[in-house]
C-alpha positions as CSV (number, residue, x, y, z in Angstrom):
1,X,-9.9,-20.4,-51.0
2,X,-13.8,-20.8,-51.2
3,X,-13.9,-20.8,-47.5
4,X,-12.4,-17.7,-46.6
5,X,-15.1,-16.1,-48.8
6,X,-17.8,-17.6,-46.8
7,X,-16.3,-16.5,-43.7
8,X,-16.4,-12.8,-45.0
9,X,-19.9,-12.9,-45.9
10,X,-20.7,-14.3,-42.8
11,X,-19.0,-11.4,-40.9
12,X,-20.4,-8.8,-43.1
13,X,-23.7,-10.0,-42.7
14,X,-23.3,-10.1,-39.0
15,X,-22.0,-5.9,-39.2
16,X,-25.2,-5.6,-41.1
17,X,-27.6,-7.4,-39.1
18,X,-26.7,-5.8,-35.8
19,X,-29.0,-3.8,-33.9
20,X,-28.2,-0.5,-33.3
21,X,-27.6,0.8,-29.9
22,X,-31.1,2.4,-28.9
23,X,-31.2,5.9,-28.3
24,X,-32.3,7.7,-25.4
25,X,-33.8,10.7,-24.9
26,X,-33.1,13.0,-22.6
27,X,-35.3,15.9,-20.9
28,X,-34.2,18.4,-18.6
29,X,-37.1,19.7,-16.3
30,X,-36.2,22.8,-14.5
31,X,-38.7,23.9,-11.8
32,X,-38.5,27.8,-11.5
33,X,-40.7,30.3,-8.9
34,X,-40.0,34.2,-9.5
35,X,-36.6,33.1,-11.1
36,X,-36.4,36.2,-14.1
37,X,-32.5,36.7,-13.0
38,X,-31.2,33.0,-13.6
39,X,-34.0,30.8,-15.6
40,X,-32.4,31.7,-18.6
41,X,-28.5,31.1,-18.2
42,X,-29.6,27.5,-16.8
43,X,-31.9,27.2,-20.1
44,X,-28.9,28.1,-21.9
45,X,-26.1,26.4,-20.7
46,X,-28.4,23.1,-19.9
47,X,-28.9,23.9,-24.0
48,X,-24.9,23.0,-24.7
49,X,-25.2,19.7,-23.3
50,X,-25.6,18.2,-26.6
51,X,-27.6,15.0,-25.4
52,X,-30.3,16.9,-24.4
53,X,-33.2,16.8,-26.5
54,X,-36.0,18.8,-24.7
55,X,-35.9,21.0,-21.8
56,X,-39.0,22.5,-19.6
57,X,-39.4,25.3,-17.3
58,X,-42.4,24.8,-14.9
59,X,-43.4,28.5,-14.2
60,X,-44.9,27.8,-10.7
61,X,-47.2,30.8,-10.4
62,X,-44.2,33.3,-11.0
63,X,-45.4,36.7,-9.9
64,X,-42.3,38.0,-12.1
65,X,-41.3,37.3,-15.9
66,X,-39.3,33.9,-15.2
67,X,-42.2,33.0,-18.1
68,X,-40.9,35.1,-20.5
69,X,-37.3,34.6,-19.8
70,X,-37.3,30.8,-20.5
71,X,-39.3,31.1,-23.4
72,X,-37.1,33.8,-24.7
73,X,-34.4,31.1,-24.0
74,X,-36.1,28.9,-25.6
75,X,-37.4,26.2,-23.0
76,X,-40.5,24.7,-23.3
77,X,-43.1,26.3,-20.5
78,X,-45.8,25.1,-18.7
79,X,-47.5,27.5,-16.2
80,X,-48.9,26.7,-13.0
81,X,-51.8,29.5,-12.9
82,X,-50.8,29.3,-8.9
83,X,-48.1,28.6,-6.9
84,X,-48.2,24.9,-6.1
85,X,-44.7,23.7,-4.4
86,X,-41.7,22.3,-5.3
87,X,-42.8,19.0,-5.3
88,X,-45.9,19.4,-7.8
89,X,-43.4,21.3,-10.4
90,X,-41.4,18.4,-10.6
91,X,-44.4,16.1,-11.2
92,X,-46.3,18.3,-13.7
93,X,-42.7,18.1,-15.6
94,X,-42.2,14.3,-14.9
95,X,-45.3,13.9,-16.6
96,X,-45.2,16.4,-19.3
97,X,-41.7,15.2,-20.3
98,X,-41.6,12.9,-23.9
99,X,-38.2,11.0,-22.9
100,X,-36.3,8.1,-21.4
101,X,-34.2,9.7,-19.0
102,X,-35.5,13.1,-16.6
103,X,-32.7,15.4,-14.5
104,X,-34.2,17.9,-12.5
105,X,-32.2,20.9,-12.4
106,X,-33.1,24.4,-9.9
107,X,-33.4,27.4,-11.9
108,X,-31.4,29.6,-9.3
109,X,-27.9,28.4,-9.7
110,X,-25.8,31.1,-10.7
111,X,-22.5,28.7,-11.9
112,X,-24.3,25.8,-13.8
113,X,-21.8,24.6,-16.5
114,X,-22.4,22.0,-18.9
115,X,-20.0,19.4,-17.1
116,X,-22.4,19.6,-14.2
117,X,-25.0,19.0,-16.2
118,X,-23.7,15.9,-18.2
119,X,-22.1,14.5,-14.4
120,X,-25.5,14.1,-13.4
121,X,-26.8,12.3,-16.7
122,X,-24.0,10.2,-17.9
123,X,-24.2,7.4,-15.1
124,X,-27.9,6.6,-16.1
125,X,-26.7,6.9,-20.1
126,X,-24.2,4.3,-19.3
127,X,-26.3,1.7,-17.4
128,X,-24.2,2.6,-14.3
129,X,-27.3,3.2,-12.0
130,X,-31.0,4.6,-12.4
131,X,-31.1,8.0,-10.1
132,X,-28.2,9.9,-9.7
133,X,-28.2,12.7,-6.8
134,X,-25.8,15.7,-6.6
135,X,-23.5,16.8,-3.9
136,X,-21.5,19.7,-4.2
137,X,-19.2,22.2,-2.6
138,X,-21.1,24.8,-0.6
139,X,-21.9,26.0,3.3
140,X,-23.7,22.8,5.1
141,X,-27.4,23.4,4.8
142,X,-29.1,24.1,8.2
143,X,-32.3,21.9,7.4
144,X,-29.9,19.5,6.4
145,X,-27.6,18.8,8.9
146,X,-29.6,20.0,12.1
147,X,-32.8,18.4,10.6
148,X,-32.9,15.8,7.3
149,X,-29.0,13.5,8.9
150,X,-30.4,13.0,12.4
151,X,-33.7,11.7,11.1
152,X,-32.7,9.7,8.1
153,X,-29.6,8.1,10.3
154,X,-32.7,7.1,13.5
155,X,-35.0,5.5,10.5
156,X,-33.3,4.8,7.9
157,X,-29.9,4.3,9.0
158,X,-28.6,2.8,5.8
159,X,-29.0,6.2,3.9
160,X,-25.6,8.0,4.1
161,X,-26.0,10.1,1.6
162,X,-23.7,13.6,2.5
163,X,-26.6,15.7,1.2
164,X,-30.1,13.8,1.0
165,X,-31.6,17.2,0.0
166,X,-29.6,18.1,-3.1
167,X,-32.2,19.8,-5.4
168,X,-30.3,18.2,-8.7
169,X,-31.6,15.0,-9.8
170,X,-31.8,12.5,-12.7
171,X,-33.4,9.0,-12.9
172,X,-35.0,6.8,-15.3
173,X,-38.4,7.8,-16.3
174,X,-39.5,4.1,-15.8
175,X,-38.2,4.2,-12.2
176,X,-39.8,7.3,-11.4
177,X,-42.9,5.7,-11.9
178,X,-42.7,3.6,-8.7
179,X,-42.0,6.6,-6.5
180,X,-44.7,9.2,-5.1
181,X,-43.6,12.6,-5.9
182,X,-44.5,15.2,-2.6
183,X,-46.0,18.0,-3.7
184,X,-43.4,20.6,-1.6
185,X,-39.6,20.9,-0.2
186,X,-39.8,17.3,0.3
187,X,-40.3,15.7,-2.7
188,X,-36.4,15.6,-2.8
189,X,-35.8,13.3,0.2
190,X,-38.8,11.4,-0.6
191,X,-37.2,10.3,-3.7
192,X,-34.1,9.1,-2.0
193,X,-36.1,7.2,0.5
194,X,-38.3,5.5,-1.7
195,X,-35.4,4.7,-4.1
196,X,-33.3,3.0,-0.9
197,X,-36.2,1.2,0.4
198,X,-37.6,0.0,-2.9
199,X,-33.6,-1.4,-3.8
200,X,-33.5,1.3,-7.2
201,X,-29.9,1.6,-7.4
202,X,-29.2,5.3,-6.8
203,X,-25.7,7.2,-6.8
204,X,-24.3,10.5,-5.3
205,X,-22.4,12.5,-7.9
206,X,-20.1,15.0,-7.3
207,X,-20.4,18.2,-9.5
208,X,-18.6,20.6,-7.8
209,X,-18.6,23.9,-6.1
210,X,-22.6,25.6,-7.4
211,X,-23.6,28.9,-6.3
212,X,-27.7,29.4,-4.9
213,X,-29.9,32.0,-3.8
214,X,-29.9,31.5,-0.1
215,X,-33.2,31.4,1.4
216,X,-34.7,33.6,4.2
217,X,-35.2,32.0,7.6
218,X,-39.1,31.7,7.3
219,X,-38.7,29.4,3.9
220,X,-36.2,27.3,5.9
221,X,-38.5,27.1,8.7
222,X,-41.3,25.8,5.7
223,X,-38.4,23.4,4.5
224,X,-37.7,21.7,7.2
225,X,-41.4,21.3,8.3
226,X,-41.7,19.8,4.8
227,X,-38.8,17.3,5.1
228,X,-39.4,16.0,8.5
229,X,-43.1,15.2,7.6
230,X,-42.1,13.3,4.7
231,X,-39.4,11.6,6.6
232,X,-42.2,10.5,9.1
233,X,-44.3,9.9,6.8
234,X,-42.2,7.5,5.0
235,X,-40.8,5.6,8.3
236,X,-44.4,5.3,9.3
237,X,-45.7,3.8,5.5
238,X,-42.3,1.5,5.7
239,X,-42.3,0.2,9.0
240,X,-39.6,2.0,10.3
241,X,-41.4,3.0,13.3
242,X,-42.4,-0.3,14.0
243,X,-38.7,-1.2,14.2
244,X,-37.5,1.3,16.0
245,X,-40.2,2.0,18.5
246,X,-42.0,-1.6,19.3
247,X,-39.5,-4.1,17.7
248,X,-36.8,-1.8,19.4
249,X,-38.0,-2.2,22.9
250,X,-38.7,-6.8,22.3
251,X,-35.1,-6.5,21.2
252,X,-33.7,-4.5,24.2
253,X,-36.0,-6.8,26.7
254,X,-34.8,-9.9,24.6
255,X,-31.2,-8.6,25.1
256,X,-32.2,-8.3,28.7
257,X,-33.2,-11.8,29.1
258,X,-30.2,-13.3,27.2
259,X,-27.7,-11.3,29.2
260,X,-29.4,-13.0,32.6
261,X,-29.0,-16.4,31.2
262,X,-25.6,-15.4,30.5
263,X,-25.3,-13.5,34.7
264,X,-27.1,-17.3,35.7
265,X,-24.4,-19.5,34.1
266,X,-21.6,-17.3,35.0
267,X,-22.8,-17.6,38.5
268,X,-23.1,-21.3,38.7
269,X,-20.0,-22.2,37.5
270,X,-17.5,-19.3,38.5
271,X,-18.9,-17.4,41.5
272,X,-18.6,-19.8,44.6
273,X,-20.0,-17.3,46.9
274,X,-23.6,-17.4,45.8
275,X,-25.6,-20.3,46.6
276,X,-26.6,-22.5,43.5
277,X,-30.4,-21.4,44.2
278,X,-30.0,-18.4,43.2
279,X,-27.7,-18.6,39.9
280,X,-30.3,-21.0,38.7
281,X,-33.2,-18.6,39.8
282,X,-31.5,-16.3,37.8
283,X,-31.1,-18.4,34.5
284,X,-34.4,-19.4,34.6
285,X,-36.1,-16.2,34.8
286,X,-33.4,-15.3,32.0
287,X,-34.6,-18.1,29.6
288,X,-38.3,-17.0,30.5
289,X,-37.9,-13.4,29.6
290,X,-35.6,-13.9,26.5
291,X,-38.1,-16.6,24.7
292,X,-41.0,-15.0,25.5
293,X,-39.8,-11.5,23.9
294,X,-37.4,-12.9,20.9
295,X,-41.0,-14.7,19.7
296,X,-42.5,-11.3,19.8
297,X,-39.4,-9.9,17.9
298,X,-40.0,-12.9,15.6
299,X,-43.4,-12.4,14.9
300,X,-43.6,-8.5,14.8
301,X,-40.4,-8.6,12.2
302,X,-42.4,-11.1,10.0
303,X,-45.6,-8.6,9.9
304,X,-43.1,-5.9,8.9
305,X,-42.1,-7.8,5.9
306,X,-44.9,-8.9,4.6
307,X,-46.4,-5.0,4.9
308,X,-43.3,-3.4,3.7
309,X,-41.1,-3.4,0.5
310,X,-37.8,-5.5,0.7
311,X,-35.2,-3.1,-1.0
312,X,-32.5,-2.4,0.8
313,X,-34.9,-3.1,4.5
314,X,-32.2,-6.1,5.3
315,X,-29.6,-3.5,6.1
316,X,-31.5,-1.6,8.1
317,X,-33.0,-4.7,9.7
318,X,-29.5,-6.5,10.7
319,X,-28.5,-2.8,12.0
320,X,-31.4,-2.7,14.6
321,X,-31.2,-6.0,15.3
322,X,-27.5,-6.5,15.7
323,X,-27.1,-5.9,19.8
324,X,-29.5,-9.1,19.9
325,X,-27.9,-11.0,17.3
326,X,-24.6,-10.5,19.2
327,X,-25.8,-11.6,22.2
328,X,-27.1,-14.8,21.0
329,X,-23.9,-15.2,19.8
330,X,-22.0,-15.2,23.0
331,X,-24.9,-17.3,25.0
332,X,-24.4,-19.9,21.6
333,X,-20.7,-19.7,22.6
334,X,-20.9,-19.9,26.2
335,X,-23.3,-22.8,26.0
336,X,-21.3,-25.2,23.6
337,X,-18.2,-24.8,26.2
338,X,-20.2,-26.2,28.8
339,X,-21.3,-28.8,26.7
340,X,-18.0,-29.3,25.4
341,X,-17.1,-30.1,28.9
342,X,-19.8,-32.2,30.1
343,X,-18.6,-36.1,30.9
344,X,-21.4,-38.8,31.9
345,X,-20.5,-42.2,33.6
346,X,-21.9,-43.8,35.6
347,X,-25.5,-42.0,35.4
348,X,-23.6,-39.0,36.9
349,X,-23.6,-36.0,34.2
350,X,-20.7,-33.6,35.5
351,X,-19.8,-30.4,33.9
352,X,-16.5,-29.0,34.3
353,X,-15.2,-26.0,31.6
354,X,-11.8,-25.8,30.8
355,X,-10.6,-22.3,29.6
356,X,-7.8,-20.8,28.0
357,X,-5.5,-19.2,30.2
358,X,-4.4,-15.5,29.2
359,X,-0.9,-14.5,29.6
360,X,0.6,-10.8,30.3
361,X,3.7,-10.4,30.4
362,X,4.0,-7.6,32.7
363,X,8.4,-7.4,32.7
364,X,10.6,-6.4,30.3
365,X,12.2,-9.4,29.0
366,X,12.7,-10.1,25.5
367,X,10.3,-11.9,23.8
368,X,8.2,-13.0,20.8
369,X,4.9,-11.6,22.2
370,X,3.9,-10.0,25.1
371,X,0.4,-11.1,24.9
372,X,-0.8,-14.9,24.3
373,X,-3.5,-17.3,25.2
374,X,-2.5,-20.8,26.4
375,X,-4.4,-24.4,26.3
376,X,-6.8,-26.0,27.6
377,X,-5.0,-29.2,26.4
378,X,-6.5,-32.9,26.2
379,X,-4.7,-35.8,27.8
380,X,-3.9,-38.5,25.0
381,X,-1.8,-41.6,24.7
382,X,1.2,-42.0,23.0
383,X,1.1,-43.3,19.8
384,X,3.0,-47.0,19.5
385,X,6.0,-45.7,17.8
386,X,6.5,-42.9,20.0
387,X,6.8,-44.7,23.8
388,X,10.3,-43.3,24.6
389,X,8.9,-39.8,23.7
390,X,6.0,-36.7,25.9
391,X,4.7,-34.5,23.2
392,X,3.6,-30.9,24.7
393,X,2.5,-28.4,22.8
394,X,4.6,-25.4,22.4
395,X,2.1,-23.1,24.8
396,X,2.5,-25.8,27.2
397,X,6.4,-26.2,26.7
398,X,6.5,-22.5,27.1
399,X,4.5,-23.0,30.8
400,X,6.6,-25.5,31.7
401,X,10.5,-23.8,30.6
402,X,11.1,-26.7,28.0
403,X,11.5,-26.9,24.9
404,X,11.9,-29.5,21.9
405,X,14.6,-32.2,22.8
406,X,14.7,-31.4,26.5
407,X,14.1,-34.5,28.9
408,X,12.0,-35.2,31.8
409,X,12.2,-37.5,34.1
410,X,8.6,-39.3,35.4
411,X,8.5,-42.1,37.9
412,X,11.5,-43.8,36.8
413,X,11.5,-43.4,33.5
414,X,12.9,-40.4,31.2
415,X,11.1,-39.4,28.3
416,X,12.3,-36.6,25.2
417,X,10.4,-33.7,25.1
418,X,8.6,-33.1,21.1
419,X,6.2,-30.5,20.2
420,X,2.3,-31.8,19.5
421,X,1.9,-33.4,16.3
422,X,0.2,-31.7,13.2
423,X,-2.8,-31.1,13.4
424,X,-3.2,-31.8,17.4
425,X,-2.0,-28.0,18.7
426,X,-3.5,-28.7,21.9
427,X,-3.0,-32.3,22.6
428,X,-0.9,-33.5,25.4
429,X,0.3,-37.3,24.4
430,X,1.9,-39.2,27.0
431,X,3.4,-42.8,27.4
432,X,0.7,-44.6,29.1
433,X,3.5,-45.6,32.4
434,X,3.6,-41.8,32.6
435,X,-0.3,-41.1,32.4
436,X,-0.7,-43.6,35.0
437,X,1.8,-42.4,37.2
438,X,0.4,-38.8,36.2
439,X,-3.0,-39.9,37.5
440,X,-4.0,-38.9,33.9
441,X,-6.8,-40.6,31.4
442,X,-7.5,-40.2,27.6
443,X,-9.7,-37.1,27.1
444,X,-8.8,-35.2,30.9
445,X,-8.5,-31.8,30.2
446,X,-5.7,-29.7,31.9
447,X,-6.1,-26.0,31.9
448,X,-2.6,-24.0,31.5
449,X,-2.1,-23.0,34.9
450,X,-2.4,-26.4,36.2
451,X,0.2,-27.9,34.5
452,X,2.6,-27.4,37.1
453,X,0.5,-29.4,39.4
454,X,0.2,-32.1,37.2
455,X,3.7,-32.3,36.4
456,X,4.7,-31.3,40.3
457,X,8.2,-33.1,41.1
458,X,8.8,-34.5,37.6
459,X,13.0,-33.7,36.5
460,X,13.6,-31.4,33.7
461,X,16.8,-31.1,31.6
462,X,16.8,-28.2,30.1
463,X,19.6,-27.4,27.2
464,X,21.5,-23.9,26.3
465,X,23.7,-24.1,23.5
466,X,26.1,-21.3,22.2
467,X,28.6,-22.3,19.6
468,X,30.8,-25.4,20.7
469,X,29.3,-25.8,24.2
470,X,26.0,-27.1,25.5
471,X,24.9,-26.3,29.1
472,X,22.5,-28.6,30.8
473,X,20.1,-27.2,33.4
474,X,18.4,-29.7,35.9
475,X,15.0,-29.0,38.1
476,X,12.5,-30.3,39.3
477,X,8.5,-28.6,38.7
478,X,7.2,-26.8,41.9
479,X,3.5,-26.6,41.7
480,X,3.5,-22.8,42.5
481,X,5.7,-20.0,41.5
482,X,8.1,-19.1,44.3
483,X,10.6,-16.3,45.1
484,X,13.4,-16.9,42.8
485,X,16.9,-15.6,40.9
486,X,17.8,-14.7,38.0
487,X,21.0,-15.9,37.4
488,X,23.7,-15.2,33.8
489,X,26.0,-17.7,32.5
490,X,29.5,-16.1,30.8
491,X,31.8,-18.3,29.1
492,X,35.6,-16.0,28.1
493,X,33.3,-13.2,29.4
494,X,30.8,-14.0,26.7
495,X,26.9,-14.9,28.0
496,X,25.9,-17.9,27.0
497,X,22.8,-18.6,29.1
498,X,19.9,-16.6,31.5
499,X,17.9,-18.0,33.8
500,X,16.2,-18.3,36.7
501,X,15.4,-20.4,39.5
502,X,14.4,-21.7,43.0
503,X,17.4,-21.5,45.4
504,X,17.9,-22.3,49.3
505,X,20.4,-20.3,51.3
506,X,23.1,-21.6,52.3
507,X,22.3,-24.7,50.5
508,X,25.3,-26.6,48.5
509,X,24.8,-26.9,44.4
510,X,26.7,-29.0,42.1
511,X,28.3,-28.1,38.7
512,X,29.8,-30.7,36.7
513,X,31.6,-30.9,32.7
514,X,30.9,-33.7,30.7
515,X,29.7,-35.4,33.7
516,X,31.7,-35.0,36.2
517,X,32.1,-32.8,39.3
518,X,34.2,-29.6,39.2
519,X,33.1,-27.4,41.7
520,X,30.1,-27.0,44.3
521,X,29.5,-23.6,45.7
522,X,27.1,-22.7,48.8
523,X,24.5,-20.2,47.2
524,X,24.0,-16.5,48.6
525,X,22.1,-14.2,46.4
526,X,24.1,-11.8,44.9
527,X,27.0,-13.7,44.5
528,X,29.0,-14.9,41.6
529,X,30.3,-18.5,41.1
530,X,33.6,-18.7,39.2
531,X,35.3,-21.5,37.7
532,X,38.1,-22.6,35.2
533,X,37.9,-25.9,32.8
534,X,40.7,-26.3,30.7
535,X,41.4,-22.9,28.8
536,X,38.2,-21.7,29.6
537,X,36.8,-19.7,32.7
538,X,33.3,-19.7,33.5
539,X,31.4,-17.4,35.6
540,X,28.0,-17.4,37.2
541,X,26.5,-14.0,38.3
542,X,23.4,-14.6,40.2
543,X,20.9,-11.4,41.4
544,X,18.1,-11.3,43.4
545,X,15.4,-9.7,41.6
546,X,11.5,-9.8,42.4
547,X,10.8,-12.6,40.6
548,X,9.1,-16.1,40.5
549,X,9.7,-19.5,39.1
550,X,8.2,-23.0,39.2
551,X,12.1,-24.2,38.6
552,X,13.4,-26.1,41.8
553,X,17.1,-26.5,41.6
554,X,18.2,-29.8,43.0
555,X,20.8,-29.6,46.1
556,X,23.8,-31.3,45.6
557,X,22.3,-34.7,47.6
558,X,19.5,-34.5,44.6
559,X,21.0,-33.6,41.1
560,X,23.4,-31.6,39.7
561,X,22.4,-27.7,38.5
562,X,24.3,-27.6,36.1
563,X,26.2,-29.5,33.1
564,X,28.5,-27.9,30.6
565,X,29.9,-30.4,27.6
566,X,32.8,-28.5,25.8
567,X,33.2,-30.1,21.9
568,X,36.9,-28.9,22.0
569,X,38.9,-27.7,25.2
């Protein structure tokens, strides 16, 4: 029983020992020029917010009685004797203020409520971020959008802020101390700058709809002289000029360079018409131009960094240089497939790339996917096991018309058609009497579309099954696609099989069952073939359409087109 007394005054003297949460104090600093009709509601409704422990008016060399108002309010003042700017309010408050945490709120807002107030604050009480900015409900400002966005998004494109000039602030007093307060209208986008650029978190709150004064067109034209010198100012202090202006134009040249490296390799290997000469000449000045201004992009980015804070510059950074980065991306890429298909014997070094082969199917025939991308596929032996069997994988069989447990006939020999093994998607493995007869070795590469070529004259048998009966189809691989028909297969007036396939006119084709002869019919397109077998009929209905196949139907002399086994009659 002793023990669970210790264990209590363990616990209790852990409650007692704990530190209390430290407080915070917060001050309120409201800047405030010839403001008599609204510096007091904001005194007095910033006043409700009961985490608020001191609030101060700046009087800004009011020609009016905005003094007496917020004193009346009850708001600490501090007079300017003239007026000095936006900016220089703020920092005589900033400085005045006896607190943790500072929000700076305008003095002309005729709907302030305390839940604006407290929206701004509360972030920074909770540890959620260190300057909080307001946006809120109103007409789009003019110096805004036409002047602050276009600016900010050309230099500092990682500031996406909906309204970088929101007058209502608050922020850490600590943190404030790293930023340089401007001494006019632009002190408020100079504080989002140099928060962004020197990596203080800062976070856009929303408060609402908030009613203003609006301003007359000559204190908008002051404005936005105001913010775009500070914006300048800052891209030139940061080095955003630099990167957009001189590192801007190494990357495009750079980009140039690359992209005739790119022009020369294209031109050697895929453009027959132009000599050699001159696809080299090309790379070469290409390699020449890209080096030289890549090591100036190199060296002027390094300067940058040393001079400039780190913050949040990587974003920025990668943004600018992301047309370059691309591009070295696709010469990386182009490169490693030539070297991917380079082969040296002999002291000969030859380089032939092997692509994929894209396929469109441009008809309206049912299937999976209209779109796909087929081999190249490596030539590989069979594996010891496997000598009665060609794997070809399933882009291949789908080349070819086969599929899994079809057979083909090569030299002499007939072979069962499997899909690539695991792990091999693109690996052709053959028998090695049928990649000799082929005229094939371990590690050729055989693009798609010249797999009929390799295959040219070898005997497929192809299956259709529906229910209890198989049909077998027989051809031989033509190494182009020829005019061809489409021909249906009904079985009880039921389709059972489509097709197509190469077809002589006039010329006699053999149809057996189980094997053996049952009728021959002279082909003419358009025409139907019709047969009974026991109870059931067949029927054959071939048509003519515009299309093309590498299937060459064997003539009655050759092979038999077609094979139907019936499990019951």
């Amino acid at each position: 029983m002793y023990w669970f007394f210790v264990i209590i005054a363990f616990l209790l003297a852990g409650i007692k020992t704990q530190k209390p949460k430290k407080y915070q104090k917060v001050s309120v600093i409201i800047p405030a020029y010839n403001e008599e009709d609204t510096v007091a509601t904001v005194v007095d409704v910033v006043k409700k917010v009961s985490f608020v422990d001191e609030i101060i008016v700046v009087n800004d060399g009011s020609s009016d009685n905005t003094e007496a108002e917020a004193m009346k309010a009850g708001a600490r003042v501090i007079t300017h004797v003239t007026n000095k700017g936006k900016g220089e309010a703020l920092f005589t408050g900033y400085r005045e203020a006896e607190c943790d945490i500072i929000a700076f709120i305008d003095a002309d807002i005729h709907n302030l409520t305390s839940k604006k107030v407290e929206a701004m604050i509360m972030p920074i009480l909770e540890g959620k971020t260190d300057i909080t900015k307001t946006k809120f409900a109103r007409a789009r400002g003019r110096v805004t959008e036409l002047t602050a966005k276009p600016l900010l998004n050309f230099f500092f494109p990682e500031i996406s802020f909906e309204q970088p000039l929101s007058g209502q602030f608050a922020a850490r007093k600590d943190v404030l101390k790293r930023i340089n307060f401007e001494k006019d209208y632009g002190v408020d986008v100079g504080i989002v700058i140099d928060a962004d650029v020197l990596g203080i978190s800062i976070t856009e709150v929303d408060i609402g709809a908030i009613e203003h004064d609006m301003s007359p067109l000559e204190d908008l034209n002051l404005m936005a002289n105001e913010v775009v010198r500070t914006i300048m100012s800052r891209a030139n202090r940061y080095g955003r000029v630099i990167m957009i202006d001189e590192i801007g134009h190494f990357i495009r040249m750079s980009i140039v360079g690359l992209s005739l490296v790119i022009l020369g390799l294209f031109t050697i290997f895929f453009v027959s018409f132009v000599p050699l000469a001159i696809g080299i000449m090309i790379g070469v000045i290409g390699v020449i131009i890209a080096i030289y201004y890549i090591v100036k992009v190199i060296v002027k980015s390094i300067v940058m960094f040393k001079k400039t804070p780190k913050g949040n510059l990587v974003r920025s950074f990668i943004k600018i240089h992301f047309p370059l980065i691309i591009s070295i991306i696709i010469l990386l890429l182009m490169i490693s497939t030539f070297i991917g298909a380079a082969h040296f014997e002999n002291g000969v070094l030859s380089i032939e790339p092997n692509s994929r082969n894209l396929i469109i199917y441009a008809d309206d025939s049912a299937r999976g996917n209209s779109i796909s991308v087929r081999g190249p596929y490596t030539v590989d032996v069979a594996i010891e096991d496997e000598l009665d069997l060609v794997r070809i994988p399933a882009d291949a069989m789908m080349t070819l018309g086969v599929k899994e447990n079809d057979t083909i006939q090569i030299d002499d020999s007939s072979y069962t058609i499997k899909d690539a093994r695991d792990g091999e998607p693109n690996v052709l493995r053959l028998p090695k009497g049928a990649k000799n007869f082929l005229n094939l070795e371990e590690g050729s590469v055989i693009q798609n579309t010249r797999l009929k070529e390799v295959f040219e004259g070898s005997v497929i048998t192809h299956s259709y099954e529906n229910n209890n009966t198989t049909v077998y189809e027989q051809y031989a691989v033509s190494s182009k696609d020829v005019h061809s028909c489409t021909y249906e297969i009904f079985l009880d007036n039921s389709s059972i099989a489509y097709s197509s396939g190469i077809f002589k006119k006039n010329s006699t084709y053999d149809i057996k069952v189980n094997d053996e002869s049952v009728t021959s019919f002279n082909f003419k397109k358009d025409s139907n073939v019709t047969f009974d077998y026991g109870n059931h009929t067949v029927e054959i209905m071939f048509n003519d359409k515009n299309t093309t196949s590498i299937k060459d139907i064997p003539r009655k002399n050759q092979g038999t087109f077609l094979n139907f086994e019936f499990d019951s009659i």
